[in-house]
N, C-alpha and C positions, 0 to 999 in steps of 0.2 A: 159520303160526307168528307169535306175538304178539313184538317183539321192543319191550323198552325200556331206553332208554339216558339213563342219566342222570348228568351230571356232578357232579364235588362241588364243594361250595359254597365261597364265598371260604374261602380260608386265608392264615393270618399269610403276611407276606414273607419268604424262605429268608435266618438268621442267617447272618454270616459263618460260615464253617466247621460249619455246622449241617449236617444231612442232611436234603435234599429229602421226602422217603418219610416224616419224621415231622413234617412241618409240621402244627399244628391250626388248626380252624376259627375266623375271629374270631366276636366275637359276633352281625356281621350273617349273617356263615355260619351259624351255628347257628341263628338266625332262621330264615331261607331253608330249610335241609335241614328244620327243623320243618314251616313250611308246607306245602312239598311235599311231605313225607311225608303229612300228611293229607291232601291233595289225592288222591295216588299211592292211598293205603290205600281211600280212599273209591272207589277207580275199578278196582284190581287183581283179576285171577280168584283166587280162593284156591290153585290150582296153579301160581301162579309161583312160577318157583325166583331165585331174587335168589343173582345173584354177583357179587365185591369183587375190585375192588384191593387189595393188603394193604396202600397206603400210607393214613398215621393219618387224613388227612383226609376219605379214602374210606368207611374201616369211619365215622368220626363221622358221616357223610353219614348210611351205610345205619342205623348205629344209629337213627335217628329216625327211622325206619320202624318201628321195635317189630317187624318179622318176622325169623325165622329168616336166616342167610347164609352164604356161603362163600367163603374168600378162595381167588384163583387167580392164581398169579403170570405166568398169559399175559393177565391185565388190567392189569400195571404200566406203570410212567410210561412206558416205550418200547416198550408191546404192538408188535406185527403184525397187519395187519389179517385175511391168512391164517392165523395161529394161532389169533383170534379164533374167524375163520369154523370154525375146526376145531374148535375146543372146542364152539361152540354145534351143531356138525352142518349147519348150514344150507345147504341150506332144506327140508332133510328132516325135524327134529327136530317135533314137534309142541307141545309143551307151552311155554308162555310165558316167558320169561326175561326178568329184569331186570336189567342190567350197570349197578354203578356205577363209574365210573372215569374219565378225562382227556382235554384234550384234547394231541395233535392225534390220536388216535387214532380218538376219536369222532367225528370231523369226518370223519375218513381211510375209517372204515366205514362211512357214509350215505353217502356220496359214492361209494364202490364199492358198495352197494345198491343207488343207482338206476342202475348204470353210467355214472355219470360218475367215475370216478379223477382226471383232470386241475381236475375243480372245488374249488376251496377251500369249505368247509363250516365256520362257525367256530359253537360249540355256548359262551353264557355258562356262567358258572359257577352250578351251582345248579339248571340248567334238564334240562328231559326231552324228548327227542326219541321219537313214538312210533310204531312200524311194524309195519308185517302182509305178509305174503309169503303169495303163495298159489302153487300150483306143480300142475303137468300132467306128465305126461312129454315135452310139446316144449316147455313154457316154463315162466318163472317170473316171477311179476309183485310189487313192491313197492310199499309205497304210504304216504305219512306219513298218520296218522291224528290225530296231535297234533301241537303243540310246545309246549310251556308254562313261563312264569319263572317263579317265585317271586315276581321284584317284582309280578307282574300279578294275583298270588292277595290 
């Protein structure tokens, strides 16, 4: 299983009294999710299924991807890294996923991929971290295949 995880891009700083979950992208965010979407797009299997956080920052992320997506509210700002792992079935599921969403979440689930839980994993904004699992019935192996910023595109 192809797995990609991709943070979203800078967003404004949280107004007073404002709600987190509707923060948008500034305009270097917007920059940034563009690049990488073309980047992403140019590199993706056409059977990824791409799921969202439903906060605004996230959907403005995956929108500049131009594909299809789904919001799932076990990718919000306080995911679970075992709720994650449920939702996607892993490391069973076979078809490729692309999670956009936050950190420390995504730090939280790379860091229990390779089994290390105790490691701090910090994922910029904007950037894609990219994995493959492959799996036997005694083992199952992870492995990064990418990591790539935006600034570097």
């Amino acid at each position: 299983m192809d797995l990609i995880l991709w943070r979203h891009a800078e967003a404004e700083v949280l107004a007073p009294g404002g709600s987190d979950s509707e923060r948008t992208l500034t305009k270097r965010g917007q920059r940034h999710a563009a690049r990488m979407a073309q980047w992403l797009d140019a590199h993706l299997p056409d059977t990824i299924r791409v799921l969202s956080s439903p906060a605004l920052r996230c959907t403005q992320t995956a929108d500049a991807l131009g594909r299809n997506y789904k919001l799932r509210d076990e990718l919000a700002l306080n995911a679970k890294v075992n709720e994650i792992l449920s939702l996607l079935k892993w490391p069973t599921q076979q078809r490729p996923v692309l999670l956009v969403g936050h950190e420390p979440w995504i730090g939280k689930l790379v860091s229990a991929l390779l089994g290390s839980e105790t490691c701090n994993v910090a994922v910029s904004k904007g950037s894609v971290i990219w994995m493959r699992s492959t799996s036997s019935e005694l083992t199952c192996e992870t492995r990064i295949l990418v990591v790539q910023s935006p600034k570097l595109l």
